[in-house]
N, C-alpha and C positions, 0 to 999 in steps of 0.2 A: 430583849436583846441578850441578856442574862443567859437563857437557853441557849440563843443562837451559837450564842458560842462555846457554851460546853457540846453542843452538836459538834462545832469545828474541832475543838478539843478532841472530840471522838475521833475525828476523822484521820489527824494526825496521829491516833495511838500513843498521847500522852499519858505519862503519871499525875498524881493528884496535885504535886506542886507544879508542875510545867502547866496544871490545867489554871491554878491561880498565878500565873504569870501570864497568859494568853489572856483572863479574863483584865487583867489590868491591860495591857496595850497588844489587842490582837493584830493591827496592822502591822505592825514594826515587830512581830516575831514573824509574823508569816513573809514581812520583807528579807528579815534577817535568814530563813530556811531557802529559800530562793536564793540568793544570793551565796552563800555558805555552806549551808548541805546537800546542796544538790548541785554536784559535781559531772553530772552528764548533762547538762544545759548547753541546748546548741547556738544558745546564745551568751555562753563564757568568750569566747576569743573576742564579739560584738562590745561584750562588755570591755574588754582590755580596750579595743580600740578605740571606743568612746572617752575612757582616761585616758589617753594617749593624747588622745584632740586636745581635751580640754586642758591637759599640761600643759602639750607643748602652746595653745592658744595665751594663755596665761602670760609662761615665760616669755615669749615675744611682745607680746603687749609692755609685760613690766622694762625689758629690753629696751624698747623701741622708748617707752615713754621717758625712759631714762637717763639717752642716752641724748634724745631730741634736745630735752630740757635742758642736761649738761651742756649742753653744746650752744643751744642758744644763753644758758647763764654765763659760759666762758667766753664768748665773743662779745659781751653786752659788757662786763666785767672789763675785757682789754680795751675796747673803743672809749666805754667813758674815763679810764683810764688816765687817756691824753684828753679827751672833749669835756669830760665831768658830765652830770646829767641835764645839769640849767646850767645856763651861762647868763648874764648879764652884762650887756655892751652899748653903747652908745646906739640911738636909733635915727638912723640915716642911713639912705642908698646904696652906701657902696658896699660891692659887691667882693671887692679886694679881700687883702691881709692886711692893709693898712688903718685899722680900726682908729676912728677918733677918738682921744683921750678922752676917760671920766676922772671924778674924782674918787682917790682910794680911802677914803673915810666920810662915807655917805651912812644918812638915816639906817638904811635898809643893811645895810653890811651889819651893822650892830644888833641888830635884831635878829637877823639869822641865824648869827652866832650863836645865839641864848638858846632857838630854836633845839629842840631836843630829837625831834624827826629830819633832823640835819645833820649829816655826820660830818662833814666839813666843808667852810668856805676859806675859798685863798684870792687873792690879786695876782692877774696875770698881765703879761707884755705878749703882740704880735709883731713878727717884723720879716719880710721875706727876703730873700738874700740869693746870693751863689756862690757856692764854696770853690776853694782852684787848690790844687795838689799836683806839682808834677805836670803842669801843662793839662791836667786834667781838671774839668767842672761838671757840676753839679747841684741841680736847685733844690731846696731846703726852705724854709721856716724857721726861723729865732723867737723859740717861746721864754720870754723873760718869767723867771719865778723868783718869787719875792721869801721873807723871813717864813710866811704864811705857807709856802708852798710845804705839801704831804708827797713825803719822797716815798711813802709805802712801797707804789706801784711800778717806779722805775728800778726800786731795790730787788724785789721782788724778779723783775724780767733783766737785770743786769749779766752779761756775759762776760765784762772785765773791767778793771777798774774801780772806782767809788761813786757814790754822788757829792750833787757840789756840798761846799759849805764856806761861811764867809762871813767875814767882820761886818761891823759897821759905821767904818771907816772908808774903805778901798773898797773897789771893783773886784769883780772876781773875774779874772780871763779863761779859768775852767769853762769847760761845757761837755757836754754830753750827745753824743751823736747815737744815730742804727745801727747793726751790723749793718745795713743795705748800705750806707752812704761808707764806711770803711770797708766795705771790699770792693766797692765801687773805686772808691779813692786809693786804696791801698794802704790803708791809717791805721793807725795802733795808737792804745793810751799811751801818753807821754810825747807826743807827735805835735808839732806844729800845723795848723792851718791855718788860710786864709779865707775871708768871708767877705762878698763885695753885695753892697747896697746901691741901688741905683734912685737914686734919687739930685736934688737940682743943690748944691754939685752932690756928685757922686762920692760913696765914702765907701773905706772898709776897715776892718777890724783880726789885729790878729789875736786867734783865741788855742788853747793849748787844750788838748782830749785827756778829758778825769776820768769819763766813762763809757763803756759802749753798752747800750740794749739793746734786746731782740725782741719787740711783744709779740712776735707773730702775724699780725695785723699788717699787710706790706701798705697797704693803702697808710697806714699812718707811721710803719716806719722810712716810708719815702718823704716823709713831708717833716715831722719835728727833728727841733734839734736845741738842747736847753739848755741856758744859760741863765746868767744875772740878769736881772730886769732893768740892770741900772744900766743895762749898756742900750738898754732898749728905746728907754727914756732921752740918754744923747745923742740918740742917733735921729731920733724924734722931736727933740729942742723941747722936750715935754722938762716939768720942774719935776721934783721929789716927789708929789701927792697927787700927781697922773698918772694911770695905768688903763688898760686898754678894756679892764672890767674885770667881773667876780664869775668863778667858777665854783658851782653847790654841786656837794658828793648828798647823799640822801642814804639814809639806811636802810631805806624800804625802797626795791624801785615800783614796786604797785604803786607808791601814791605820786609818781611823776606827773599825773597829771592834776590831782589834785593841787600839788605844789608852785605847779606852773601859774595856774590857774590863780592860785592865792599869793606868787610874789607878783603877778602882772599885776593885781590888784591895787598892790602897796607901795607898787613900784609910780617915780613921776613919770609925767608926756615925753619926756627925751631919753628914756633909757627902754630897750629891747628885750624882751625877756623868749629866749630859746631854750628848746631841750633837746636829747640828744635825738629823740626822733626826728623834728626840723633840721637839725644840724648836719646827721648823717642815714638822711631816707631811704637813700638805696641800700645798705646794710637795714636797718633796721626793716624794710619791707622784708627782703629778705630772710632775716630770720625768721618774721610772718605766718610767711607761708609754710614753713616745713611742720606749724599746727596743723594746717592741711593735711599734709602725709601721716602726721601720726592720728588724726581721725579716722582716716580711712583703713589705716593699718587695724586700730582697734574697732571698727564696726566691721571689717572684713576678719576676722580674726572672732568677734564675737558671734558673728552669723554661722563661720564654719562649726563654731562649737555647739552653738544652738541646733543646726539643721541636726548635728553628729548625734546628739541627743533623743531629738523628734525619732531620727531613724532608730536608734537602740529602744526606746520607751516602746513605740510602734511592733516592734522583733518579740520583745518580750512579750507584750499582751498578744500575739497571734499565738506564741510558742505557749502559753499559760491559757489558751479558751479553753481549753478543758478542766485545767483548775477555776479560773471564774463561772464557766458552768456549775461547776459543784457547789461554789461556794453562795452562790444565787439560791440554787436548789438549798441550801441546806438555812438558807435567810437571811445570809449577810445584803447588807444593801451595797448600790453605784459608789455613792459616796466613801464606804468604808473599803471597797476594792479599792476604789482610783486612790488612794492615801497609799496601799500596798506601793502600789508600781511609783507614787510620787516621790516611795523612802528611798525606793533602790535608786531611783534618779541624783534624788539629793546624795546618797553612799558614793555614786559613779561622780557627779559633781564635786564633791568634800573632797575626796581621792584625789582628783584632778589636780584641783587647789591647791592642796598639799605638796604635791610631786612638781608643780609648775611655780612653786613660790620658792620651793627648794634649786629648782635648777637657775630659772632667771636672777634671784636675787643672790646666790650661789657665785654665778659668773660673774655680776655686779659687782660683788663686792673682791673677788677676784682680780679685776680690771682696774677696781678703784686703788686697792694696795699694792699691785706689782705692774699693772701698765703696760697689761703680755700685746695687746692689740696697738701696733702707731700706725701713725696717718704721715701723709706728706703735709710738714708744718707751711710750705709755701701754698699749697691747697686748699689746706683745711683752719689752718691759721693757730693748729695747734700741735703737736707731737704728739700726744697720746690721743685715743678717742676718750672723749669726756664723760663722769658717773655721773646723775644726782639723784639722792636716793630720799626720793621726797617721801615722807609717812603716809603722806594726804592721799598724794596717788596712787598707793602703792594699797592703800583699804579700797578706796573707789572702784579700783578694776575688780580686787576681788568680790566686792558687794556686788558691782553691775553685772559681772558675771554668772554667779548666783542669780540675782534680777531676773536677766535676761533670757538665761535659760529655764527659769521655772515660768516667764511668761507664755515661753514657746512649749511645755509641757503641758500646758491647762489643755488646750486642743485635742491631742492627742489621747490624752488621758480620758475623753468623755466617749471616746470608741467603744469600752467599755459597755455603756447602758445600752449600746445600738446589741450587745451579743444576749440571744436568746437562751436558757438555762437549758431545756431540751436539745436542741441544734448542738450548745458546746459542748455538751457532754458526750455526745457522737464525734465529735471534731476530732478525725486523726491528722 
């Protein structure tokens, strides 16, 4: 082998050090001459275009996965929000708002608590109602939150006003409504309403606006509207240590079902345990499916860079049988060819990578700190289109990609051993 390639050496007109650098890795210089010194290759512009694919393949992949994920993380985010991920409620039929009271200092509440893959449990009240303003109504929800309740998420999506806060002593006649139900209403913090309960007799409640949110979510800012729990409980003939059940925030939502699993467990025969996929299906199917599209977007996306490949690999060894004739004749073997054409694949691939991790993640983060792209919030449930710019995903594509196109080079590349060393060296 030794010879062979000081033969090859000859053949290129090297000097005596260019000849001990050929003899350490002669694939990968004769890739490198191909690709670099020979500037009248009519397969240069084939080459660009093949980086072109595989950039632009890249960028959209990382795009697309990024923006899929964002977007299912930000609506997952706002719905549990107001639903939390588990809930725990009394287990019985009904189908209502009208939840039957448990007790708010059960076995299980206290355990949770300690729970370290819990990020938080609170006590909640449900109560359905009609608000009236002005000869105008409108139906609503009264979720009672207790000492316990985590005001993060409503603070967070607040457009005026504060959230509640309150002794414990007195009621708090504060409450907190949607943008939907005050422009519906025509209401402003600092506003009076009315709130009627129909039940046997019939009552209502006047409560005064602390705060207005907007989560985005119309489905759920047509429905809450938050107050003191205590008003929840009199209007329920419930005592002090009834509420209507516990809502678990989780740190992790991968292990929702784990958790489910292990509070049904723990939990007695008369308590319900749901999560927020039971709770709110048609959202969460929803979200689902749009893994569908970004599959399809990255096996369409990874094929066109694949096929874009095959066809450049293929260009090159037709445009080079004259050089692999020679290089047969002069002793190199199939093997040490097909590594030639495999470098310049992986050079045109690496390039790709490079230029496509630059532009997608580029725009990424782009989008992430200035928020140049919005969407219609009633639409889309959010005002900007959403980043997330996972590490994980973000090696996967480029490893698959890599992967995938050196699976579909192996083929191509054995074209090769079918070319006779006589025939190619005729080959104009």
């Amino acid at each position: 082998m030794f010879i062979k390639k000081i033969n090859l050496a000859r053949y290129f007109n090297l000097d005596i050090y260019q000849t001990k650098v050929i003899i350490l890795n002669f694939e990968r210089f004769v890739a490198y001459r191909i690709l670099k010194k020979d500037r009248k290759n009519f397969s240069r512009p084939i080459i660009k275009i093949a980086i072109t694919a595989v950039a632009l393949g890249v960028a959209i992949m990382l795009i697309a996965t990024s923006i899929v994920t964002g977007f299912q993380n930000t609506v997952t985010e706002k719905v549990t929000g107001f639903s939390s991920h588990i809930r725990i409620v009394s287990y019985d039929n009904n189908k209502s708002w009208e939840i039957a009271p448990i007790d708010k200092d059960q076995e299980i509440y206290h355990k949770l608590k300690e729970d370290e893959g819990i990020r938080h449990i609170q006590r909640f009240g449900l109560k359905a109602g009609i608000l009236k303003h002005n000869n105008q109504i409108l139906g609503g929800v009264l979720k009672g939150a207790a000492k316990d309740y985590d005001w993060q998420f409503i603070q967070e999506n607040l457009v005026k006003g504060q959230v509640l806060n309150w002794n414990d002593t007195a009621k708090s006649n504060g409450i907190i409504i949607s943008d939907f139900h005050a422009r519906k209403l025509k209401l402003d913090t600092g506003e009076s309403i009315l709130m009627y309960f129909i039940q046997d007799p019939p009552r209502y409640r006047k409560f005064k606006i602390k705060g207005i949110y907007n989560s985005g979510i119309e489905e759920m800012d047509k429905r809450f509207i938050l107050s003191d729990i205590r008003h929840i409980q009199k209007l329920n003939d419930w005592n002090e240590n009834q509420v209507a059940g516990y809502e678990i925030f989780l740190e992790d939502f991968n292990t929702l079902q784990d958790y489910t699993s292990q509070i049904y467990q723990n939990t007695s025969f008369d308590l319900k345990v749901e999560n927020i996929k039971t709770m709110n299906p048609q959202i969460m199917d929803w979200l689902n499916m749009l893994n569908t599209n970004v599959v399809i977007i990255l096996l369409l996306m990874l094929l066109v860079s694949a096929i874009t490949m095959v066809s450049t690999l293929l260009i090159m060894i037709l445009e080079k049988t004259k050089m692999i004739g020679i290089f047969k004749a002069l002793g190199s073997k199939n093997k040490s060819i097909r590594k030639i054409f495999i470098y310049n694949a992986l050079y045109i691939i690496g390039k790709g990578l490079i230029l496509g991790n630059l532009i997608g993640l580029g725009l990424l983060v782009l989008q992430k700190v200035s928020g140049f792209i919005t969407l219609d919030e009633t639409t889309y449930y959010m005002p900007v289109v959403p980043v997330n710019l996972d590490i994980l995903h973000i090696f996967m594509i480029n490893i698959g990609t890599i992967f995938i196109c050196l699976i579909f080079l192996i083929l191509p590349s054995f074209l090769i051993t079918r070319i006779s060393p006589v025939n190619a060296i005729r080959f104009e």
